[in-house]
PAZA-51153 format. One record per residue (C-alpha): chain; x, y, z. Coordinates in pm, 1 decimal. Example, Ala and Ser with C-alpha at 12.3 -4.5 7.8 and 13.67 -1.06 7.14 Angstrom:
<recs>
@kette:A | u:1230.0 | v:-450.0 | w:780.0;
@kette:A | u:1367.0 | v:-106.0 | w:714.0;
</recs>
This chain:
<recs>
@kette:A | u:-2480.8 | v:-2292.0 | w:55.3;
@kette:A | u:-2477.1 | v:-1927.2 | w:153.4;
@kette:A | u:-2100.7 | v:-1949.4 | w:296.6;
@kette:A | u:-1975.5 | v:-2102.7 | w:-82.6;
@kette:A | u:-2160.6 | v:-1814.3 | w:-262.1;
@kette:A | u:-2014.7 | v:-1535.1 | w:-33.8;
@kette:A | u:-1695.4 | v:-1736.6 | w:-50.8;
@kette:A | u:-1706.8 | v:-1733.4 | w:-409.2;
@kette:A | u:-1792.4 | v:-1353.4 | w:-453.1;
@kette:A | u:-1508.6 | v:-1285.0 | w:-252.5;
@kette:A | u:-1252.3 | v:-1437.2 | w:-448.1;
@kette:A | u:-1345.0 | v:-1292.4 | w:-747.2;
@kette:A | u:-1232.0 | v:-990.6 | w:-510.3;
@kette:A | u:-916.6 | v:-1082.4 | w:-431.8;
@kette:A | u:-767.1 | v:-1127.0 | w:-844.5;
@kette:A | u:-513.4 | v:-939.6 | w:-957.4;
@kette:A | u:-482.8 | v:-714.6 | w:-1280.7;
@kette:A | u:-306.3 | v:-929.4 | w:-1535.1;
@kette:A | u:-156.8 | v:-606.1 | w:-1600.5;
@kette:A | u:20.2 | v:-595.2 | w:-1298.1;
@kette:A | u:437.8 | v:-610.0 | w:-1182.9;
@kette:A | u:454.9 | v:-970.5 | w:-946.0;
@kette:A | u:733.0 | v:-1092.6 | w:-725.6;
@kette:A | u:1129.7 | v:-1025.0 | w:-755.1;
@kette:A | u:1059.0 | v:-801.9 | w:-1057.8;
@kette:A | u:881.9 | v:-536.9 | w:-871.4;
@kette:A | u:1108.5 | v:-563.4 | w:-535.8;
@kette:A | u:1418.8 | v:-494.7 | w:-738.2;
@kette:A | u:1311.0 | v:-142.1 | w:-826.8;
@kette:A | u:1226.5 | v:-8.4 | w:-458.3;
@kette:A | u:1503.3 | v:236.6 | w:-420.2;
@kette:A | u:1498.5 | v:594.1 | w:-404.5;
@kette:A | u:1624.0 | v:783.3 | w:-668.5;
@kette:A | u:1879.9 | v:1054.0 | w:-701.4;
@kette:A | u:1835.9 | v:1255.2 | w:-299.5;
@kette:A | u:1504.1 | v:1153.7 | w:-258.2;
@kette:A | u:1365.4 | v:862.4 | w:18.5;
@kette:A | u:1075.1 | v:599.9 | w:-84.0;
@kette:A | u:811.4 | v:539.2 | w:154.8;
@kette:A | u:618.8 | v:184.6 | w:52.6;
@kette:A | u:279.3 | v:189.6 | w:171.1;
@kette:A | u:144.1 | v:-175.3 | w:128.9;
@kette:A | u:-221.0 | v:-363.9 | w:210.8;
@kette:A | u:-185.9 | v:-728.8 | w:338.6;
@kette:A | u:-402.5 | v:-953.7 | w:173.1;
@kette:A | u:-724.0 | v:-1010.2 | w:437.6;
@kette:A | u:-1104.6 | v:-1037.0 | w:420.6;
@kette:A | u:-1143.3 | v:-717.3 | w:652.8;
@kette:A | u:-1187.7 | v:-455.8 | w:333.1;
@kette:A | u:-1124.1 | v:-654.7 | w:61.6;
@kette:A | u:-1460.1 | v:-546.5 | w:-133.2;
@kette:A | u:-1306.5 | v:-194.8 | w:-182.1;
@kette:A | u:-990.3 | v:25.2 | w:-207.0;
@kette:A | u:-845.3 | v:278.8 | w:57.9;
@kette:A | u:-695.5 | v:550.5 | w:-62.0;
@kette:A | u:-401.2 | v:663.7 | w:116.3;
@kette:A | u:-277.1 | v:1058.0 | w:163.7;
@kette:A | u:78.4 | v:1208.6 | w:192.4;
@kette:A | u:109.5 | v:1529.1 | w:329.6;
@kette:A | u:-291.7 | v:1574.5 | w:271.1;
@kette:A | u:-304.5 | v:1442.4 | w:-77.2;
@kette:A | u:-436.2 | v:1128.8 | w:-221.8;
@kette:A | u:-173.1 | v:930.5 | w:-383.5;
@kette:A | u:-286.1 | v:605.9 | w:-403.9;
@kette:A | u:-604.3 | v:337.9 | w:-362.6;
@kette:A | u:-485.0 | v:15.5 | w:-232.8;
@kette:A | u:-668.0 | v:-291.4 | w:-237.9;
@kette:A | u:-567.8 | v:-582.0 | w:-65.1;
@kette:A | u:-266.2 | v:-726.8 | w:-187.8;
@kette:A | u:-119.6 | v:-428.8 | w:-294.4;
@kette:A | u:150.3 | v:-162.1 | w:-257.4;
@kette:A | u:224.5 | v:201.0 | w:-360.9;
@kette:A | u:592.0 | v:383.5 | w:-375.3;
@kette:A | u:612.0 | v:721.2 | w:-293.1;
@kette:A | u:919.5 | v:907.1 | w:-351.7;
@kette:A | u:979.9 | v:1184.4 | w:-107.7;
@kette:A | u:1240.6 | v:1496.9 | w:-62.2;
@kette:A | u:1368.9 | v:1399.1 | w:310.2;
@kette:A | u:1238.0 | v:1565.5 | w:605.9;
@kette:A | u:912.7 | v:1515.8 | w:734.0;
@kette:A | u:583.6 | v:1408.8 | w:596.5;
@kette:A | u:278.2 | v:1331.0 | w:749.9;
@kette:A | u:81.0 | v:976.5 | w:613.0;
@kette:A | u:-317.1 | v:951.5 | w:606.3;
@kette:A | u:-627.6 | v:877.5 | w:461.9;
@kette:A | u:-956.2 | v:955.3 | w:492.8;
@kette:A | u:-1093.7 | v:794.8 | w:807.3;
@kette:A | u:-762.5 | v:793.3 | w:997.4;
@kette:A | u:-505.3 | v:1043.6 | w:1191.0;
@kette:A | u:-224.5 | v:1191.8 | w:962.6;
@kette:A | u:79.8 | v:994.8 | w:1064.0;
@kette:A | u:409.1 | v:1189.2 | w:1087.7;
@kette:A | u:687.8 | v:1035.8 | w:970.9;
@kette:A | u:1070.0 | v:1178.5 | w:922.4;
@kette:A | u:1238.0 | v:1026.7 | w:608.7;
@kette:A | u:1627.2 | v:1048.7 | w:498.2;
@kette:A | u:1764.0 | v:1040.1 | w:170.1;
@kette:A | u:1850.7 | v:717.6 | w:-10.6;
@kette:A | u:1658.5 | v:503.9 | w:218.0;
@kette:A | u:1326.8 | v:244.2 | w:209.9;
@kette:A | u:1052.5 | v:285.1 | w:446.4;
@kette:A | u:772.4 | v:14.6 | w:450.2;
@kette:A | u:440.6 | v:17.0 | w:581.7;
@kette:A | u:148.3 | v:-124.0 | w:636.3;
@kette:A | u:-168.0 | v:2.1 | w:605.0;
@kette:A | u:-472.6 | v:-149.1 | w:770.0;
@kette:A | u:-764.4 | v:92.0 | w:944.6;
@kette:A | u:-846.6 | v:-31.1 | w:1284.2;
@kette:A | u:-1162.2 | v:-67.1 | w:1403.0;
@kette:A | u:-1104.9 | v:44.9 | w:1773.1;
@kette:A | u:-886.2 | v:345.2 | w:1666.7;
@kette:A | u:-503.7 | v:342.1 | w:1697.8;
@kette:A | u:-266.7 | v:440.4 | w:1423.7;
@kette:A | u:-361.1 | v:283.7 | w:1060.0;
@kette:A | u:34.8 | v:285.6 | w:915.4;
@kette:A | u:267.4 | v:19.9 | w:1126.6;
@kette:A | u:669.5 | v:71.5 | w:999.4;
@kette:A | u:786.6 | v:-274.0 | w:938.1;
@kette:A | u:1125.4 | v:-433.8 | w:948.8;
@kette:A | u:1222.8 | v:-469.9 | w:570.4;
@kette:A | u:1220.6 | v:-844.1 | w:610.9;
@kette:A | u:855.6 | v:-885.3 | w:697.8;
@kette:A | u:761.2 | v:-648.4 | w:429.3;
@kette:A | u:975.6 | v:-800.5 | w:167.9;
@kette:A | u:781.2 | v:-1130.3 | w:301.5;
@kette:A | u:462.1 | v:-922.6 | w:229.4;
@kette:A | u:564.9 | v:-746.8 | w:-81.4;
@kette:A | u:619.1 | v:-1112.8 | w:-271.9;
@kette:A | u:232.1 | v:-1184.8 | w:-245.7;
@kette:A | u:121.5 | v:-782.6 | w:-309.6;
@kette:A | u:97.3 | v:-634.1 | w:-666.2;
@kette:A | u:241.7 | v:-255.2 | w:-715.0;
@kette:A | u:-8.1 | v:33.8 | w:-768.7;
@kette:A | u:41.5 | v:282.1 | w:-1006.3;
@kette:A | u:82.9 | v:377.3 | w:-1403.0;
@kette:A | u:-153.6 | v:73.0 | w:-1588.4;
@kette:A | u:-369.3 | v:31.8 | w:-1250.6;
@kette:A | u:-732.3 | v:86.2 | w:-1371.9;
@kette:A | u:-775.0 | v:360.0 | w:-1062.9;
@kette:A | u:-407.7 | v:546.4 | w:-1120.7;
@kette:A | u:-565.3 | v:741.4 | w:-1404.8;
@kette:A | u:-814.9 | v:887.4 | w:-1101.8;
@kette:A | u:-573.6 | v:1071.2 | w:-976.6;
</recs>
């Protein structure tokens, strides 16, 4: 009985904004614009988190809460940045101009680095079962 109730209040969880940009129609519009690069910093969907948000820090400002399931784009001037959050190591990462970085996000619990860069085909993979954060996400306006 207790493991359908938890199982239950989890779920309710893990729905999505109906708000929100699904599938093809949000992968077609991860490009860089103009001289700028785009780092994609994504949250797979798991159980380990899922209650809350993590908010996620570029060059030591928050940019973005991701929930499971979801994904920020960050446009960037090349050069490099350094990628955080609040209970992890700023990451550095070196960006170019008119190219796609993807990440994933997920805070370990026996340390280690929170952001892995993935091969665009496994975060494509991830990115068709993720929901994009930003303008008309109930915690954009926090920021």
């Amino acid at each position: 009985m207790l493991a359908m109730v938890t199982a239950t209040a989890l779920a309710g969880c893990a729905s999505t904004p109906s708000n929100m940009v699904h599938g093809d129609q949000r992968q077609s519009s991860l490009r860089p614009s103009g001289d700028k690069a785009l780092v994609v910093v994504m949250r797979e969907s798991m159980l380990k988190g899922s209650i809350g948000t993590w908010a996620v820090h570029m060059d030591g400002r928050e940019v973005a809460h991701l929930g499971t399931a979801t994904h920020a784009a960050i446009e960037l001037a090349p050069g490099e940045h350094f990628l955080g959050g609040p209970m992890v190591q700023p990451t550095p990462i070196r960006v170019e101009a008119d190219r796609t970085y993807f990440y994933n996000y997920d805070i370990p619990f026996t340390g280690g680095q929170a952001y892995e860069l993935l091969p665009e085909e496994k975060a494509r993979l991830l990115l068709a079962k993720s929901v994009r954060w930003g303008p008309g996400h109930p915690r954009a306006a926090d920021l």
